[in-house]
Steps between C-alpha positions, in 0.01 A plus 500: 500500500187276469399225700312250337226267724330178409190567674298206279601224250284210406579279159303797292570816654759691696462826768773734504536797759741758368638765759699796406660592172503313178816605368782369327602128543192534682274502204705193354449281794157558452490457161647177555281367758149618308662358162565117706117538694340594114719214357361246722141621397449727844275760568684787639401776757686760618426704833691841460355641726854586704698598151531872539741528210522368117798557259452548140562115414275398805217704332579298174500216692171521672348602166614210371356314732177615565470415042604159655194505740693552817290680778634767656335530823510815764678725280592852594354820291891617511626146347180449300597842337855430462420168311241710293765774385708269392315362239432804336 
């Protein structure tokens, strides 16, 4: 499960706080929601600090991303690893 906080939003960026794991129909709500904010012309930051676990297509995902400047703010070593692996 993953909770997913609007901590910020102005007309050109958005602040999301992520908390537990991005899994599943997890990673597709957030895909969503980053895909609407970028589509609008939005910055986007992420604060992961409280994800402590990241599937295989949540790694992809974040990759993604972060070639899509997204921040990813706070991020564990353990999830910051787990994102890395994947994309070998």
């Amino acid at each position: 499960m993953l909770k997913i906080s609007v901590l910020n939003e102005t007309d050109q960026a958005i602040e999301l706080q992520l908390e537990g794991m991005l899994i599943g129909r997890w990673v597709d709500e957030l895909s969503r929601l980053s895909q609407d904010a970028l589509a609008q012309g939005k910055s986007i930051s992420l604060d992961m600090q409280r994800v402590w676990f990241v599937d295989a297509r949540g790694a992809t995902l974040l990759r993604n991303l972060a070639g899509q400047q997204v921040l990813q703010n706070n991020c564990s070593p353990f999830v910051s690893q787990q994102v890395k692996e994947t994309g070998l």
